[in-house]
GURO-232298 format. One record per residue: residue in three letters; y, x, z of N, C-alpha, C in turn; residue number from 1. Coordinates in steps of 0.2 Angstrom, whole numbers. Layout:
<gupas>
     r    n_py    n_px    n_pz   ca_py   ca_px   ca_pz    c_py    c_px    c_pz     k
   ALA       Y       X       Z       Y       X       Z       Y       X       Z   NUM
...
</gupas>
This chain:
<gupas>
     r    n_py    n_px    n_pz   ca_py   ca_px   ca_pz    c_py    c_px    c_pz     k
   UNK      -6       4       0       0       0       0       6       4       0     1
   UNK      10       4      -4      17       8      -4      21       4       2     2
   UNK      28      10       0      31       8       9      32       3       9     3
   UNK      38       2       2      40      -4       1      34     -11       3     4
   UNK      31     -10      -1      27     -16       2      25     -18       9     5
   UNK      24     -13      12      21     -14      17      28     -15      23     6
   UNK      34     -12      21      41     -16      25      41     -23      23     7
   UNK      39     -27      17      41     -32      13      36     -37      20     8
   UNK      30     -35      20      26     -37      26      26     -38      30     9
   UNK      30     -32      34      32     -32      40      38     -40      40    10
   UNK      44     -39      35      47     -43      37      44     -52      37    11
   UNK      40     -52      37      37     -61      37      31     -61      43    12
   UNK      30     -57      46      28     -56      56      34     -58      58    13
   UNK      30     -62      65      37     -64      70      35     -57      75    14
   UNK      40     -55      80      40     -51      82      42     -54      89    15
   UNK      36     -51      92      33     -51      98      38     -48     105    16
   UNK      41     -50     108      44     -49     114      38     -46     120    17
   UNK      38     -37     121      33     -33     124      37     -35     131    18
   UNK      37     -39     136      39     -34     140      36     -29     147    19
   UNK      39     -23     147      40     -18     148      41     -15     155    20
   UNK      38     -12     161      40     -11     165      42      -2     165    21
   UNK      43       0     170      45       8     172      38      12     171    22
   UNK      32      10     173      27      11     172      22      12     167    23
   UNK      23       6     160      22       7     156      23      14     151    24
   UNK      20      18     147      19      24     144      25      22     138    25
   UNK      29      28     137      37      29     133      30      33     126    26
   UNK      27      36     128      23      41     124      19      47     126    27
   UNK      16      51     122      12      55     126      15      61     120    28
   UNK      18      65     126      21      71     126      17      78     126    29
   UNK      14      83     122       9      87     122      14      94     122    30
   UNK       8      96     130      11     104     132      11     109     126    31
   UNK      15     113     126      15     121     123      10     123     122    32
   UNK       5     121     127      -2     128     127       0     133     124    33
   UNK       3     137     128       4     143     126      -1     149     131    34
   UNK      -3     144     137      -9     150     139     -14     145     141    35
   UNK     -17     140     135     -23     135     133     -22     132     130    36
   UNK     -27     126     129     -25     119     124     -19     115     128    37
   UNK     -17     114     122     -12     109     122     -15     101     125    38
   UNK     -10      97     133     -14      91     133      -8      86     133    39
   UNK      -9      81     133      -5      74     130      -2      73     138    40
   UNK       5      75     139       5      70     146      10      65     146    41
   UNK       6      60     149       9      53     150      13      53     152    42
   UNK      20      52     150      28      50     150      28      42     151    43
   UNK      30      40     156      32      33     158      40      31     157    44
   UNK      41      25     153      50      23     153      53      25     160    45
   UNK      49      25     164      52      25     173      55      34     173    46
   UNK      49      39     170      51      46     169      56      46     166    47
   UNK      55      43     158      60      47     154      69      43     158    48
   UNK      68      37     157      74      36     162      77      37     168    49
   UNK      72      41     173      75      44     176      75      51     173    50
   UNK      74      52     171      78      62     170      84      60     167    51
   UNK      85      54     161      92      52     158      96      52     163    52
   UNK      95      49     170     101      47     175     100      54     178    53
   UNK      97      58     179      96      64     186     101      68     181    54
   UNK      99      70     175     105      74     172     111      73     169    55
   UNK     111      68     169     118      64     167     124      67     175    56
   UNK     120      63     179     122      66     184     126      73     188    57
   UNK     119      75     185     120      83     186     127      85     181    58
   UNK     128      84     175     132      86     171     140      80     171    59
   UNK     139      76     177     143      72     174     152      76     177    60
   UNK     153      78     182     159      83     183     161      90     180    61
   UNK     155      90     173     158      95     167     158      94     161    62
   UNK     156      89     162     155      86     154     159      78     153    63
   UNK     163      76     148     168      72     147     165      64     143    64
   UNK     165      60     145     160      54     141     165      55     135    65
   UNK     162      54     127     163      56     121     168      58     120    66
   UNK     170      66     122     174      71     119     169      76     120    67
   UNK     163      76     120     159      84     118     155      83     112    68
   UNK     153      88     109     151      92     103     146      93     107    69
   UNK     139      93     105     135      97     105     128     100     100    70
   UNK     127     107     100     123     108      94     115     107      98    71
   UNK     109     106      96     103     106      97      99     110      94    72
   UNK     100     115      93      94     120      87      88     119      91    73
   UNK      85     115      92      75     115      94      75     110      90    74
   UNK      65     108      91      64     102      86      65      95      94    75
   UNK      65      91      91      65      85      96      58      83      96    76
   UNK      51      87      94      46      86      98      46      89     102    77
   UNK      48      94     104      50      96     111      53      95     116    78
   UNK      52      95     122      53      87     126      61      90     128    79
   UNK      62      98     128      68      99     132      74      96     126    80
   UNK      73      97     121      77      94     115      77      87     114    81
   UNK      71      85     116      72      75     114      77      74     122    82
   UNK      76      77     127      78      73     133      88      77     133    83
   UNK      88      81     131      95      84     131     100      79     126    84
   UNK      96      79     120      99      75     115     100      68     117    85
   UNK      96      65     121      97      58     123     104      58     128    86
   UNK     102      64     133     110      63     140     115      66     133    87
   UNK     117      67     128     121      68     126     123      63     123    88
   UNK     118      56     118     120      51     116     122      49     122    89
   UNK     119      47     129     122      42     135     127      44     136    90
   UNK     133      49     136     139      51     138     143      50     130    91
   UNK     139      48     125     144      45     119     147      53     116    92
   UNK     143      59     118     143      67     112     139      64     105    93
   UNK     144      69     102     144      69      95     137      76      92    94
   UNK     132      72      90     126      80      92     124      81      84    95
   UNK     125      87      85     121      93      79     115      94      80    96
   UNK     111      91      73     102      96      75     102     100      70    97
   UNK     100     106      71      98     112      68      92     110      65    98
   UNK      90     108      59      83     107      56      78     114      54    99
   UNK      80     119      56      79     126      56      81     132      58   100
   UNK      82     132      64      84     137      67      84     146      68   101
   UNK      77     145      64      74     152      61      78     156      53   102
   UNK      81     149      52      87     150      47      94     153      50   103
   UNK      92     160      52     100     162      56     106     161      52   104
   UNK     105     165      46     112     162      39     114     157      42   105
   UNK     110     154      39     113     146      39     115     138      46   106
   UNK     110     143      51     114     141      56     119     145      57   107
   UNK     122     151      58     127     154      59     132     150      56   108
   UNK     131     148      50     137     146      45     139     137      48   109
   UNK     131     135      51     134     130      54     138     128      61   110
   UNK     136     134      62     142     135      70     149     137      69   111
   UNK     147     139      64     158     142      62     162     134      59   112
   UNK     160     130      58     160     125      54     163     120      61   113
   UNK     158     121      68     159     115      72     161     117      77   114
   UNK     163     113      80     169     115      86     164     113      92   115
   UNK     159     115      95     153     115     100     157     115     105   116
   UNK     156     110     110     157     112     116     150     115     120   117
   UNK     145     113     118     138     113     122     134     114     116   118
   UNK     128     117     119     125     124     115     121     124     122   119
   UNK     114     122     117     107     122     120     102     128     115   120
   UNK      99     131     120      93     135     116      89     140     123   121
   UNK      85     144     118      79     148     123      82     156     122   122
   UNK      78     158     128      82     166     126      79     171     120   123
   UNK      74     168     117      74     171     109      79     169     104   124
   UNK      83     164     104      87     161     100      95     165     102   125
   UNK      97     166     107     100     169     108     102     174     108   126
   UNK      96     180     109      94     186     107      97     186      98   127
   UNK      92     183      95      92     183      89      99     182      84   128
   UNK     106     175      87     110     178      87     114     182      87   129
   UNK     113     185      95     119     191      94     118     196      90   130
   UNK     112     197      86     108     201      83     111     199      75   131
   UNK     111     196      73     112     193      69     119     195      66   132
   UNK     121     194      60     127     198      57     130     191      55   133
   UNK     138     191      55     142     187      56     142     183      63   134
   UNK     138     184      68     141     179      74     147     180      76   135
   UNK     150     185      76     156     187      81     161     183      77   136
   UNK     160     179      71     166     176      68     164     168      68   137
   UNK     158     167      75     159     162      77     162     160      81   138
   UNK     168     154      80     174     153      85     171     151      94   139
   UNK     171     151      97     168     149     102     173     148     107   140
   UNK     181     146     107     184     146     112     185     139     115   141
   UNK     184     133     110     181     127     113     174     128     116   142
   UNK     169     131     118     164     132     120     164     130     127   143
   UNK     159     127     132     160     124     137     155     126     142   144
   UNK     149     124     138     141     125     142     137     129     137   145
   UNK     132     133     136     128     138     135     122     135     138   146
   UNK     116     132     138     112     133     142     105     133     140   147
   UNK      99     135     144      95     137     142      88     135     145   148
   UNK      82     134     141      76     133     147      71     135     142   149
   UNK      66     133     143      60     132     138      56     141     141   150
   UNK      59     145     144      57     150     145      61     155     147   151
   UNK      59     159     151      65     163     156      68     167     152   152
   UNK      75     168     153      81     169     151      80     178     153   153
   UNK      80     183     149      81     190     152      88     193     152   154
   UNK      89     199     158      96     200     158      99     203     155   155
   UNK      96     206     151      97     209     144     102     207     137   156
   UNK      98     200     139     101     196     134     105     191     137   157
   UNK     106     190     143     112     186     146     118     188     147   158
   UNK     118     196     149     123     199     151     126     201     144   159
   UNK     122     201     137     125     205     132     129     198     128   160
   UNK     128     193     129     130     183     128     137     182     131   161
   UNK     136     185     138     144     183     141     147     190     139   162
   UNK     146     195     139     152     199     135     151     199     128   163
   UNK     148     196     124     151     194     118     155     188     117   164
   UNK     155     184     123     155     178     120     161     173     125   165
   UNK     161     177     131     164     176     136     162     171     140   166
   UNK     155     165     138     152     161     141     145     162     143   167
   UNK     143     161     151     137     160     154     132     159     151   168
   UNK     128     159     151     122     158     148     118     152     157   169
   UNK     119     145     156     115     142     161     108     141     161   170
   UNK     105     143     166      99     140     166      95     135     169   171
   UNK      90     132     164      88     127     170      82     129     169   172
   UNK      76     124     173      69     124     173      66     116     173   173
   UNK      59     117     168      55     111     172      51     111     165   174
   UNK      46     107     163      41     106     160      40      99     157   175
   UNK      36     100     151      34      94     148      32      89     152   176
   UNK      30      88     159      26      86     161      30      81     168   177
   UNK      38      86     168      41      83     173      47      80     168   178
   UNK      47      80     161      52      75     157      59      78     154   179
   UNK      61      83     155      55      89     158      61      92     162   180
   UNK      66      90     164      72      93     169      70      94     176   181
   UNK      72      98     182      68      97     188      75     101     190   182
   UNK      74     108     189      80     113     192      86     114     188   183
   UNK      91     117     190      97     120     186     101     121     189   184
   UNK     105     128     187     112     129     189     119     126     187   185
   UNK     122     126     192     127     122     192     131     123     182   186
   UNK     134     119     179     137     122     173     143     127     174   187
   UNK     149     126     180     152     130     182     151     136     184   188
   UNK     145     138     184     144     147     184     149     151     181   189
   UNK     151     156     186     156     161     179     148     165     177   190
   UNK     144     168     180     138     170     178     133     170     177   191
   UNK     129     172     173     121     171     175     119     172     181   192
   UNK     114     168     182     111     171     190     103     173     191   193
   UNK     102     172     185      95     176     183      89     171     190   194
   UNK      92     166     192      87     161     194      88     153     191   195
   UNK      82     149     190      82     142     190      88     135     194   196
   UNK      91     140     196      93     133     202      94     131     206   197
   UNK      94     124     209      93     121     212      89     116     210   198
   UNK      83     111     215      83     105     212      91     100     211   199
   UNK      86      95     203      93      90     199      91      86     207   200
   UNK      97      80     207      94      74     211      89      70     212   201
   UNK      88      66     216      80      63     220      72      70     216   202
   UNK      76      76     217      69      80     217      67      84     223   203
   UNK      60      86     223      58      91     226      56      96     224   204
   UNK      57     102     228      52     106     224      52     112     231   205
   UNK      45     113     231      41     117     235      37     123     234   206
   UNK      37     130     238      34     134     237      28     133     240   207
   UNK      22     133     237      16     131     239       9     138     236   208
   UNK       6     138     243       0     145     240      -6     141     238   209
   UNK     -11     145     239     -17     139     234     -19     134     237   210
   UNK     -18     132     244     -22     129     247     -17     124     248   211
   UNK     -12     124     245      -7     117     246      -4     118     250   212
   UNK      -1     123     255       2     124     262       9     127     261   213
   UNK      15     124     263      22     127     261      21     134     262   214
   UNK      25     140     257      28     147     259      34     148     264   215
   UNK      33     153     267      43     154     269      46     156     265   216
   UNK      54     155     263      58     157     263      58     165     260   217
   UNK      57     166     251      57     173     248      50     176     249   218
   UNK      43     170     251      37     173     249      36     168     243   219
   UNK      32     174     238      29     170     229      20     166     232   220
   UNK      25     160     229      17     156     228      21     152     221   221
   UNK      18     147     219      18     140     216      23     136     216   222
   UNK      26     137     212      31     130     212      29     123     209   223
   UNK      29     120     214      28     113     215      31     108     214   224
   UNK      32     101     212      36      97     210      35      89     213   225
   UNK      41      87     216      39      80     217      45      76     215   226
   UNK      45      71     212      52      67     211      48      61     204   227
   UNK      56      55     203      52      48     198      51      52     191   228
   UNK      53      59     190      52      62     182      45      65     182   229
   UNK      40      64     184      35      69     184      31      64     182   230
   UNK      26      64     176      22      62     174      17      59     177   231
   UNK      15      55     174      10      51     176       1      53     178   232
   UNK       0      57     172      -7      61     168      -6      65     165   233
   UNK     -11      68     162     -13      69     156     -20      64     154   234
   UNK     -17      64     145     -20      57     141     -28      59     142   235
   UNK     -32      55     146     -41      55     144     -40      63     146   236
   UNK     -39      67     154     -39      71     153     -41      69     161   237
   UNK     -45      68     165     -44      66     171     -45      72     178   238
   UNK     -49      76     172     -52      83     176     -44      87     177   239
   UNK     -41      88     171     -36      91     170     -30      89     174   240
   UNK     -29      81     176     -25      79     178     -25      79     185   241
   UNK     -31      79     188     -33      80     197     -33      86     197   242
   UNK     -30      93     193     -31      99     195     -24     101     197   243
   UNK     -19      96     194     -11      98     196      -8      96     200   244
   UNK     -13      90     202     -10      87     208     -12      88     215   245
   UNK      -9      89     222     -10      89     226     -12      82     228   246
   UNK     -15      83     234     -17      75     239     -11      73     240   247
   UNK      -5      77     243       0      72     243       8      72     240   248
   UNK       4      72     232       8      70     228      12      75     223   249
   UNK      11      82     224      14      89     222      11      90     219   250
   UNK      15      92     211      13      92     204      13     100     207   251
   UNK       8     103     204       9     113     202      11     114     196   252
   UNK      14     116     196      19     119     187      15     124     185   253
   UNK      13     128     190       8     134     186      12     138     186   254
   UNK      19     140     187      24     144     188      24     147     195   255
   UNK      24     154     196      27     157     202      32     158     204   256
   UNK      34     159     209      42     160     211      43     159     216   257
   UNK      49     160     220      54     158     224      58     157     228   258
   UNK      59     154     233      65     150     234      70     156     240   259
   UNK      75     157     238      81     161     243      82     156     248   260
   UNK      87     158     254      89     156     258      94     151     258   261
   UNK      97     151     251     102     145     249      99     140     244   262
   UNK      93     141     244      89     135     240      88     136     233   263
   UNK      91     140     231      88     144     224      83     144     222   264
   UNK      81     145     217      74     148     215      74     149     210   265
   UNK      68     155     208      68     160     206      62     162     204   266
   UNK      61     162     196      55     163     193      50     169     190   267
   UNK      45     169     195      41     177     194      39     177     185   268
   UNK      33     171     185      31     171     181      25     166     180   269
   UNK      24     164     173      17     161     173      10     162     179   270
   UNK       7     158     179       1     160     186      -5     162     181   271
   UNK      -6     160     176     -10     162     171      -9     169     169   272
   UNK      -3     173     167       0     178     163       0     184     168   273
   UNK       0     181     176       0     187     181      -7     192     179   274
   UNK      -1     199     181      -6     206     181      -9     206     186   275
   UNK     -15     209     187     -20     212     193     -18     219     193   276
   UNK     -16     222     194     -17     231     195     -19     233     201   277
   UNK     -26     235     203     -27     237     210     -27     232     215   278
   UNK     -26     225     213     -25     223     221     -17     218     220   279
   UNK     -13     222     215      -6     220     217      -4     216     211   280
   UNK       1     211     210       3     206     207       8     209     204   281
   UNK       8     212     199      11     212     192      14     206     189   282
   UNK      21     205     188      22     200     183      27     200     178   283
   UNK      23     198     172      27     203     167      33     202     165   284
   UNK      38     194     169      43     195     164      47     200     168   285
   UNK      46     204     174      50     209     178      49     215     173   286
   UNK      42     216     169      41     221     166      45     222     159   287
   UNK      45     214     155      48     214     150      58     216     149   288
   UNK      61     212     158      65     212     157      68     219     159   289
   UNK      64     224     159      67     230     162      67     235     155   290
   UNK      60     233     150      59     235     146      65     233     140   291
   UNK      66     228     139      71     225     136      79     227     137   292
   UNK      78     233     145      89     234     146      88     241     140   293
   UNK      82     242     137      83     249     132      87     248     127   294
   UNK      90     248     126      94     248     119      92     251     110   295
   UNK      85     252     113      81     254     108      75     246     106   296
   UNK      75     242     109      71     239     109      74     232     107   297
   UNK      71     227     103      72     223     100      69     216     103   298
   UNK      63     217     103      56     212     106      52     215     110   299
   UNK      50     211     116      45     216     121      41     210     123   300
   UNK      33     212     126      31     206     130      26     209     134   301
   UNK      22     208     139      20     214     145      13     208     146   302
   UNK       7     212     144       1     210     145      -5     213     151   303
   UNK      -9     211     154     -13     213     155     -18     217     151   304
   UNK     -22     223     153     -25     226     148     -32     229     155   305
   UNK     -39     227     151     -44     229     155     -44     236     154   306
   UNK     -45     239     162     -46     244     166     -51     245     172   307
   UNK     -56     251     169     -62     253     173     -59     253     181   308
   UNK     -54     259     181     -51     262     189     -47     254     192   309
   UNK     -46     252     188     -38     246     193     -39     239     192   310
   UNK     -46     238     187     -45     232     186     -42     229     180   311
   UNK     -36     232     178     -29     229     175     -26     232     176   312
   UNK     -21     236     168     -16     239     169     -13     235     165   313
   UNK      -4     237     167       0     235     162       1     237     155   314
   UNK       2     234     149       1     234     144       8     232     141   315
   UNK      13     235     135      19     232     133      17     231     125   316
   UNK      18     227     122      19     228     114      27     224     114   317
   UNK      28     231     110      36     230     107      37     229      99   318
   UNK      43     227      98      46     227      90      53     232      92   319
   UNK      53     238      89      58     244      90      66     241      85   320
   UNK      70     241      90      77     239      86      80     247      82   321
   UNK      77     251      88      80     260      85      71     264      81   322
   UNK      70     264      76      64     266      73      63     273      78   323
   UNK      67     275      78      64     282      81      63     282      90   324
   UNK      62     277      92      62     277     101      55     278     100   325
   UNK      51     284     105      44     284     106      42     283     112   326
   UNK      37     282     112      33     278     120      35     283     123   327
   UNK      34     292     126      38     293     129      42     293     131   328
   UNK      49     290     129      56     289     130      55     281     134   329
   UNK      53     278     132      53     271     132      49     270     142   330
   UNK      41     276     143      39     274     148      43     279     152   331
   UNK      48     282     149      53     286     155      59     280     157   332
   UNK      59     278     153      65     273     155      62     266     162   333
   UNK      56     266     161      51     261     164      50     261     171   334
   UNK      50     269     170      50     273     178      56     275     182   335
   UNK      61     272     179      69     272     184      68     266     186   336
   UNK      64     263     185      67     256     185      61     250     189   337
   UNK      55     254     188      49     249     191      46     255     195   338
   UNK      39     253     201      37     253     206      32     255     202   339
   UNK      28     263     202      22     265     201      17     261     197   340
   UNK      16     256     200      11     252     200      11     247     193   341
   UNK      18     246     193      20     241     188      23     242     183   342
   UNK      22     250     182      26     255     176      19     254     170   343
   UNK      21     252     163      16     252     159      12     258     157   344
   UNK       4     257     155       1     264     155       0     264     147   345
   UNK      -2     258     144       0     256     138       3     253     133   346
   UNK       4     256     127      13     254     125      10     254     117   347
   UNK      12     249     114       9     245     104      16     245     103   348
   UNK      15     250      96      24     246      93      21     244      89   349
   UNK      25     236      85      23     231      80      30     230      77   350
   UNK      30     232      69      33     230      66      37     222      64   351
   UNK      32     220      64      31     212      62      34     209      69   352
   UNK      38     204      69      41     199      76      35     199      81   353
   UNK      35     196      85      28     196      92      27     190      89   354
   UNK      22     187      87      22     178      88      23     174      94   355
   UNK      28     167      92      30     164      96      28     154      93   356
   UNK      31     152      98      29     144      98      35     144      93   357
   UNK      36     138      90      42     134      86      47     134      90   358
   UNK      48     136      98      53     136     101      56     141     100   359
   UNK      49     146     100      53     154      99      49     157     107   360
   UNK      45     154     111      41     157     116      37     162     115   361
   UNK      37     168     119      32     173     113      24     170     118   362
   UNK      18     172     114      15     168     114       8     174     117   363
   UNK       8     175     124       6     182     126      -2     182     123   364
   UNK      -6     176     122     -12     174     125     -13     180     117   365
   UNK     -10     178     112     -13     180     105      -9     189     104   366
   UNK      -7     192     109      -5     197     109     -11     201     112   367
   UNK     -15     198     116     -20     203     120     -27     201     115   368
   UNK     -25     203     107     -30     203     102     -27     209      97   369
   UNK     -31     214      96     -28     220      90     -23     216      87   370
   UNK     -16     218      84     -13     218      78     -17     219      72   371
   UNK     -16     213      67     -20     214      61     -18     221      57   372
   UNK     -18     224      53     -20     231      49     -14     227      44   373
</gupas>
């Protein structure tokens, strides 16, 4: 049946009045799997409109009901992109999608064009930029918010963002699974703060070790999640979905981290991606972000790699910004900077990008396999 016809159909059905509670399923939102299969989690209308209200919220004493601009370079099947774009239709902003973001030109060309007060993206995408030839004659002095999530922000690239650009780089936190907003920094920052946050409003969020028991104040376990934006399930996954919940009621993110004395938090790293070395916990975005202040260095990402003596050493595969940086140089610099233990013992250069999600997340699992020849 062509479409035509089959609209021609549609219009002679009466149309059935659903109604609808908070409860009922908005749709089934599928994880990144970037360290397994990807699973469907149940999003409730009660979820997605509450993160609509919780960040509206959050952003309502810096953002202006219809006088902001804002660009979206992600795809809106990713939930940070469908849910950001929604709070910015509810406040009546006027929104830009980037249908290809990997297209630097031509995004560049769209940025000079548009008077952006707000500017979403991941720290590969802003890496990529600065990098990029013609940014510096993008106007940016209507520019308002810079923010960022989808994966942790390095300082490398936040601190080189505000002195080109004179704007923050904000971060927030949360996952597919929580609607996916949970944490964030205030948008008023003059700077990076190289942590997540604060919980948005009506959330929780706790340091929890394996057995479900709070941590103190600046000991690493599990961050946890409880508030109305957190998923329901995952779809016909019930093994899956009893393994993230607690008995009373705490989603685990799978994220390590946190929390400071003013309620901050503060992201190690994946719980899947953590190193073993000897005993001691390794995490690699500390490794990556230290490897990344080289100014030789373009792309970096820190694996585990099996070891008779330790169990697990550190492992980096880089993409070299300066062709002639060599591993020597590179594990000298590693060594001013990290703790014996957590200094890399093995170091890949790769010509070819790292592989990443559509977002631009690099993608460690397919890295701890040879580069093809």
């Amino acid at each position: 049946m062509a479409c035509r016809d089959a609209l021609a159909a549609g219009r002679a059905q009466a149309l059935d009045d659903v109604p609808l509670t908070r409860d009922d399923l908005a749709f089934l939102q599928y994880t990144g799997g970037t360290t397994g299969v990807a699973k469907g989690a149940m999003l409730t209308h009660g979820n997605l409109v509450a993160n609509l209200q919780q960040t509206a919220a959050w952003i309502a004493r810096d953002l202006q009901d219809g006088k902001e601009i804002g660009v979206i370079p992600l795809p809106l099947y990713h939930i940070l992109a469908l849910t950001v774009t929604l709070v910015l239709m509810k406040i009546g902003a006027h929104v830009v999608l980037i249908t290809n973001p990997r297209d630097i030109p031509a995004f560049i060309k769209t940025l000079k064009h548009t008077p952006f007060t707000v500017l979403l993206g991941v720290n590969t995408l802003y890496a990529a930029l600065l990098n990029a030839p013609g940014f510096s004659e993008v106007p940016l002095r209507q520019a308002k918010v810079c923010a960022a999530g989808g994966m942790a922000v390095q300082r490398a690239v936040a601190e080189r963002w505000k002195a080109a650009t004179g704007v923050p780089i904000v971060e927030g936190y949360g996952l597919t699974e929580t609607s996916p907003i949970a944490t964030c920094n205030p948008l008023n920052i003059k700077d990076w703060t190289g942590n997540i946050g604060v919980p948005i409003p009506s959330t929780e969020v706790a340091i929890l070790d394996d057995a479900g028991k709070p941590l103190p104040l600046g000991e690493v376990g599990e961050i946890c999640i409880r508030g109305p934006q957190v998923m329901k399930g995952y779809w016909n996954r019930p093994d899956e979905t009893a393994k993230v919940f607690t008995a009373d009621g705490w989603f685990r993110s799978g994220d390590m981290g946190y929390m400071d004395e003013k309620g901050c938090i503060k992201i190690t790293d994946r719980k899947k991606d953590m190193i073993i070395v000897s005993g001691f916990n390794v995490y690699p975005n500390e490794v990556e972000d230290v490897v990344m202040l080289h100014p030789g260095v373009l792309e970096a990402a820190a694996i585990g790699a099996p070891d008779e003596k330790s169990g697990e050493v550190v492992k980096i595969v880089v993409v070299r910004k300066d062709p002639a940086l060599t591993e020597e140089e590179l594990l000298a610099h590693c060594r001013k900077h990290l703790t014996g233990y957590k200094v890399p013992k093995l170091v890949e250069f790769r010509t070819e990008p790292l592989p990443k999600t559509n977002i631009g997340k690099i993608l460690r699992r397919e890295l701890r396999t040879p580069a093809k020849a």
